[in-house]
C-alpha positions as CSV (number, residue, x, y, z in Angstrom):
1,X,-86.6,65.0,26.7
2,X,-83.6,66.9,26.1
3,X,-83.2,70.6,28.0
4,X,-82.9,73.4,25.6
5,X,-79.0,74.4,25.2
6,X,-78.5,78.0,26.9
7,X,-75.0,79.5,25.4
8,X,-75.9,82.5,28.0
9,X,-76.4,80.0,30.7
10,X,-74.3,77.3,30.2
11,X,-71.1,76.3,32.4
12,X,-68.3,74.0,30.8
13,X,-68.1,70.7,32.6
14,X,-64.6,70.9,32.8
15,X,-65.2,74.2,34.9
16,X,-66.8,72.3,37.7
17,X,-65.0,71.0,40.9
18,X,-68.2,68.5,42.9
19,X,-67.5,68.2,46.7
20,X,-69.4,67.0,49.6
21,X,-73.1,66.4,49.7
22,X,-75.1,69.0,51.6
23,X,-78.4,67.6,50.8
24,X,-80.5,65.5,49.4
25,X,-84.7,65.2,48.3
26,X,-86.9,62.4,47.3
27,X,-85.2,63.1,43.5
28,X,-82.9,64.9,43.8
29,X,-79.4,65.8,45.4
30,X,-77.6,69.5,46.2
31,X,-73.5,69.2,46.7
32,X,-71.0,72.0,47.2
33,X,-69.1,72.6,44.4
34,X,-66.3,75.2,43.0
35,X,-66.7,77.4,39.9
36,X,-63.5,78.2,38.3
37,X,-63.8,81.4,35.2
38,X,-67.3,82.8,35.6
39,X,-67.0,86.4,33.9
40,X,-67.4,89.3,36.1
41,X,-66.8,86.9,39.2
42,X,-63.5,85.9,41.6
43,X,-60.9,83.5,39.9
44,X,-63.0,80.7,41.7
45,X,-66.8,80.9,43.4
46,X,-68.2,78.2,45.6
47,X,-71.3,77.3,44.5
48,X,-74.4,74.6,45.1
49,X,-74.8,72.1,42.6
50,X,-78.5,70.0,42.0
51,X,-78.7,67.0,40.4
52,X,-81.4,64.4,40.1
53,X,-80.7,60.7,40.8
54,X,-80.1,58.6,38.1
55,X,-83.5,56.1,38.7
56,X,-85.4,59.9,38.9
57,X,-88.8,59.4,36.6
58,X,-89.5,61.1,33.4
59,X,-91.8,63.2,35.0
60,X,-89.3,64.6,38.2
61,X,-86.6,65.0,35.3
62,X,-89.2,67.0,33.4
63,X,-90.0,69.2,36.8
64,X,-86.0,69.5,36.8
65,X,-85.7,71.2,33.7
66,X,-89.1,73.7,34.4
67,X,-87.0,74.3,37.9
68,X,-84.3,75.6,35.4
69,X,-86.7,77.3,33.1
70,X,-88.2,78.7,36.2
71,X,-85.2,80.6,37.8
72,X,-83.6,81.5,34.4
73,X,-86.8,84.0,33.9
74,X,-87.3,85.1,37.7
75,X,-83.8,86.9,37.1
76,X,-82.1,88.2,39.9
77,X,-82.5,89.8,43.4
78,X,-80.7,89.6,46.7
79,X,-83.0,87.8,48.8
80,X,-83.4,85.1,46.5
81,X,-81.0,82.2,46.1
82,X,-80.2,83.0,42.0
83,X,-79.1,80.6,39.4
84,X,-75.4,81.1,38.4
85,X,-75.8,78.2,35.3
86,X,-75.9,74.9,34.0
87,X,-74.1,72.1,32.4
88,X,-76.2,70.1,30.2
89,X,-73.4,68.8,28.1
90,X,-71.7,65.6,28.1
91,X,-72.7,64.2,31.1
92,X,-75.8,64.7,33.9
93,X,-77.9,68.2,34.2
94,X,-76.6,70.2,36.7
95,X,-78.3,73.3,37.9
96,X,-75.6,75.7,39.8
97,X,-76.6,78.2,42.5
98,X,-75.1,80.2,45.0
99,X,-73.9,78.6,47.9
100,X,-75.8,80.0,51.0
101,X,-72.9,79.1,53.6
102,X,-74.4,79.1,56.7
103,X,-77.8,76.9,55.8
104,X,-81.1,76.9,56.4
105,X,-82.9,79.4,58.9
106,X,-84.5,77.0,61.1
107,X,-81.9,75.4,61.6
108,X,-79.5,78.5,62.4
109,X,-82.4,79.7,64.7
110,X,-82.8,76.5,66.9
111,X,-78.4,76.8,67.1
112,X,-78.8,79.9,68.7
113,X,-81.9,79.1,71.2
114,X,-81.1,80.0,74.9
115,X,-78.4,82.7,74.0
116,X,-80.8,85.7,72.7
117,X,-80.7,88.5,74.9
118,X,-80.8,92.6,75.0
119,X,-77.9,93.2,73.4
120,X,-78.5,96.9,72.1
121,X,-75.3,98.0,72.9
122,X,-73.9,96.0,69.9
123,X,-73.9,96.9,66.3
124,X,-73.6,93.9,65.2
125,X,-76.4,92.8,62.9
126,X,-77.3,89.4,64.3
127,X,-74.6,88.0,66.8
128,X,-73.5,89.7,70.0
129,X,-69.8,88.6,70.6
130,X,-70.4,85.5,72.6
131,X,-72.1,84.4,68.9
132,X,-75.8,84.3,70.6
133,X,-78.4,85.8,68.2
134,X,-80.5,89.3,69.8
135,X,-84.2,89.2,69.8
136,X,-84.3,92.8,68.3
137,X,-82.7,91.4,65.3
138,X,-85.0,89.2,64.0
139,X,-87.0,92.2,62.6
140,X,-84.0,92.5,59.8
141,X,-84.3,88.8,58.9
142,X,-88.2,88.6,58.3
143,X,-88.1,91.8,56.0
144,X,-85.6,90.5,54.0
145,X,-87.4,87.0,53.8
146,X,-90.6,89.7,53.0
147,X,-88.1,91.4,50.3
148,X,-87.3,87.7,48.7
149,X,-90.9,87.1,48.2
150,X,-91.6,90.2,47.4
151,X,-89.7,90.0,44.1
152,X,-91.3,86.3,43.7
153,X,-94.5,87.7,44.0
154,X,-93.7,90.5,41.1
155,X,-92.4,87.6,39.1
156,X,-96.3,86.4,39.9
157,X,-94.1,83.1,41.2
158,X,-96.3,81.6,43.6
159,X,-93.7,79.5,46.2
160,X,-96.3,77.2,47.4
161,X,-93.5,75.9,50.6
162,X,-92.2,78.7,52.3
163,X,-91.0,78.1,55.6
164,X,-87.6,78.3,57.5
165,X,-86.4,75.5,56.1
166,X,-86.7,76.6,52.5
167,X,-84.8,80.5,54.0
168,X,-81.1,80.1,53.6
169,X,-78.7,82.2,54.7
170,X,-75.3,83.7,52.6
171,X,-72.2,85.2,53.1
172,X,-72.7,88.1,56.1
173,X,-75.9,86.4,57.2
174,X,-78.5,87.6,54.1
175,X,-81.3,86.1,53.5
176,X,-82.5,84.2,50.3
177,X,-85.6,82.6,49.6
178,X,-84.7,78.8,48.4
179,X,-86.2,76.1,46.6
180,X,-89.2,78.5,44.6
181,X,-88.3,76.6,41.0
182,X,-90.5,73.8,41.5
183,X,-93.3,76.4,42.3
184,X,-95.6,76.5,39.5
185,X,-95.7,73.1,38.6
186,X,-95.8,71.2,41.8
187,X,-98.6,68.9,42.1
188,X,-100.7,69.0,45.4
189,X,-100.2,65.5,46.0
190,X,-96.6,66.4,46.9
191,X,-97.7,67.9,49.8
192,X,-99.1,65.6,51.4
193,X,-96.4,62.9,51.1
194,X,-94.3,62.3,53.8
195,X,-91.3,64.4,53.6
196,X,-87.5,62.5,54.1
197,X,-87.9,64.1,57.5
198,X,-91.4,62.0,58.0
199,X,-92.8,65.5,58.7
200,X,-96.1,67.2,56.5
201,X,-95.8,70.5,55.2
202,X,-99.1,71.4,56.2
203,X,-98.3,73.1,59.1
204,X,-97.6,76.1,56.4
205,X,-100.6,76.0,54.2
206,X,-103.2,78.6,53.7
207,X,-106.4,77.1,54.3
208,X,-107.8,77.5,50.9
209,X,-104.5,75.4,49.9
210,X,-105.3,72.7,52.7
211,X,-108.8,72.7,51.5
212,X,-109.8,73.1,47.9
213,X,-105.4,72.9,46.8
214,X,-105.8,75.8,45.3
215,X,-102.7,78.1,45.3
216,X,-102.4,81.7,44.7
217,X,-99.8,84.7,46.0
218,X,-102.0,85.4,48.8
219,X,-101.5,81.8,50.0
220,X,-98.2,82.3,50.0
221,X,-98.6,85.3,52.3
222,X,-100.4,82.7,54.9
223,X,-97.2,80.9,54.8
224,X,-95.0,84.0,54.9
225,X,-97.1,84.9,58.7
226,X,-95.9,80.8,59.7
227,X,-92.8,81.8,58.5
228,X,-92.8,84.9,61.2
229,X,-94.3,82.7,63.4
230,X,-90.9,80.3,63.4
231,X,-88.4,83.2,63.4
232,X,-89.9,85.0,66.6
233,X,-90.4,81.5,68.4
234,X,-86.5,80.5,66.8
235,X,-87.7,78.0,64.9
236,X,-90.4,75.9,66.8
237,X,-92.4,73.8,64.5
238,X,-95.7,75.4,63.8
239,X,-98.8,74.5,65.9
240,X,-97.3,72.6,68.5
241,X,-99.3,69.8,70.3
242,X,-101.6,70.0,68.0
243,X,-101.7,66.9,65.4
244,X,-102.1,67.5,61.6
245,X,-106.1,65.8,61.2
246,X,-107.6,68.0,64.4
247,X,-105.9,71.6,62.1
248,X,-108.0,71.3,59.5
249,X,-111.3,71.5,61.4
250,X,-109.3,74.1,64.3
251,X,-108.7,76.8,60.7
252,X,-112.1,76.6,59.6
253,X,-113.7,77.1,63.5
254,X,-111.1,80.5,63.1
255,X,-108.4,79.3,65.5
256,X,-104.8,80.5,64.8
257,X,-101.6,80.3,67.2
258,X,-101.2,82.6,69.8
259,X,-97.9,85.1,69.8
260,X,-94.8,83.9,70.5
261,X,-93.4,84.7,74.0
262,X,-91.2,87.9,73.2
263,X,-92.6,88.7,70.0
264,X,-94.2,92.6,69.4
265,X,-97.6,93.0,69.8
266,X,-97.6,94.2,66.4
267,X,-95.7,91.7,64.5
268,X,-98.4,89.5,66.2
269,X,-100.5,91.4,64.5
270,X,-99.3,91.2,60.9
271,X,-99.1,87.7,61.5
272,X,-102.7,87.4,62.2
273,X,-103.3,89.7,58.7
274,X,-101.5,87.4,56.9
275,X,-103.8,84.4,58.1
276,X,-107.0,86.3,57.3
277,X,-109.6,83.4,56.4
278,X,-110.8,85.7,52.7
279,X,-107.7,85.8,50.8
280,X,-108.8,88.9,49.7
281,X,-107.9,90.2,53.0
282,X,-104.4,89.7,53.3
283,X,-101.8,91.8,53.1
284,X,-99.7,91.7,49.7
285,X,-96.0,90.7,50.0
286,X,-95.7,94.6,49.0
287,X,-97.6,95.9,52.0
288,X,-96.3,93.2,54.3
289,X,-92.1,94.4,53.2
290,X,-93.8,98.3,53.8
291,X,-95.0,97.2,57.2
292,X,-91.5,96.3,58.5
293,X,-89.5,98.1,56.5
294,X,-91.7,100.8,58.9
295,X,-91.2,99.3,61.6
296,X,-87.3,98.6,61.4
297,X,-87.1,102.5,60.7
298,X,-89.1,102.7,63.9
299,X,-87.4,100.3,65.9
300,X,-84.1,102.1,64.7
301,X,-84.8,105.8,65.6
């Protein structure tokens, strides 16, 4: 199975500079790369580069190239990590994207654990000047995430594994939704196969997706109130003390986590919208990016 040539997509080989590793998944690997003569870009860009390993099946090589197919018609947006191009000539598929330099959110939100404090007296958007991150400004980061998916959702591109891990963050700290290619062909089995990390991704499914695997865009607003749930608690994995086979039965009796310790009584609230039992009574990702974008103006007056 050969991926379509692209002329509009399509990167020359010789173009491409491959660095360090900054990742890898059960197929396939991400390393840092340099693009040189992209039009309408600098002399040089760093980028991300994916690849799938060379003993990758038919089948994951096959879910490589939808990836591809995916982002090419999701187009571009600023909360999303976008596709810059491919090479598919003379050598491995590689799918380029931007580079989000400062990494995943969780990650960046556990770094910063311990130093958040009132620090209104600094513009700054997320750092005060001893680099910790301010509790006020976590309302910026969750709507852009709610922006991101937003977009997905317009591009009726259900993410299926949203979660602070799959947020990355760019150049002056902007958020970009990661790793939606794989979204509308994943099969539910992968979710429920250990991770490299030995951890389940349940923790962030809607219950109609832990139950009957069924995926919509209102399951992905379940996971986008987890995903609130990790950026007001700095990235805490979801549910604590609670182990994955006791969940299932806790959802359906109704029981969802209580608010994070300095988290506003009505992002609490949204949450608990967002993890509405009836799908049907969810929020959209529309109405959840009006609700903060209301509240930043709010917050900001």
């Amino acid at each position: 199975f050969e991926p379509p040539f692209d002329e509009e997509w399509e990167i020359a080989r010789e173009n491409i500079v491959l660095r360090e590793k900054i990742g890898e998944g059960a197929f396939g690997l991400v390393v840092k790369g340099i693009v040189y003569g992209l039009p309408d870009k600098p002399s040089s860009c760093t980028v991300a580069v994916k690849t799938i390993k060379e003993d990758a099946s038919i089948e994951e090589f096959n879910d490589f190239v939808s990836e591809i197919e995916t982002m090419k018609s999701i187009g571009n947006h600023t909360n999303i990590i976008n596709m810059v191009g491919v090479c598919s000539v003379d050598g491995p598929l590689l799918l380029i994207v931007e580079h989000a330099m400062h990494g995943n959110l969780r990650d960046f939100l556990r770094k910063h654990r311990g130093t958040h404090k009132d620090a209104s007296q600094n513009n700054n958007l997320y750092m005060t000047p001893g680099n910790s991150l301010i509790i006020k400004n976590l309302l910026p980061m969750a709507y852009q995430a709610a922006k991101g998916m937003q977009y997905l959702a317009s591009k009726k591109c259900i993410h299926r594994d949203l979660a602070a891990r799959n947020v990355l963050l760019a150049d002056d700290y902007v958020l970009k939704i990661a790793d939606f290619g794989l979204s509308r062909n994943l099969r539910e089995t992968d979710y429920y196969r250990k991770t490299t990390h030995g951890r389940l991704p349940v923790m962030w499914l809607s219950i109609e997706a832990l139950f009957d695997q069924k995926y919509t865009l209102m399951s992905d607003v379940w996971s986008f109130g987890v995903l609130l749930w990790e950026i007001y608690t700095l990235g805490c994995m979801p549910y604590p003390g609670i182990p994955v086979e006791r969940l299932f039965e806790l959802l359906k009796t109704g029981y969802r986590m209580s608010a994070p310790t300095e988290c506003p009584p009505e992002i609490y609230t949204l949450m608990l919208q967002c993890w509405s039992e009836n799908p049907a009574d969810r929020p959209t990702m529309e109405l959840v990016a009006k609700e903060l974008d209301r509240m930043l103006a709010t917050s900001s007056s």
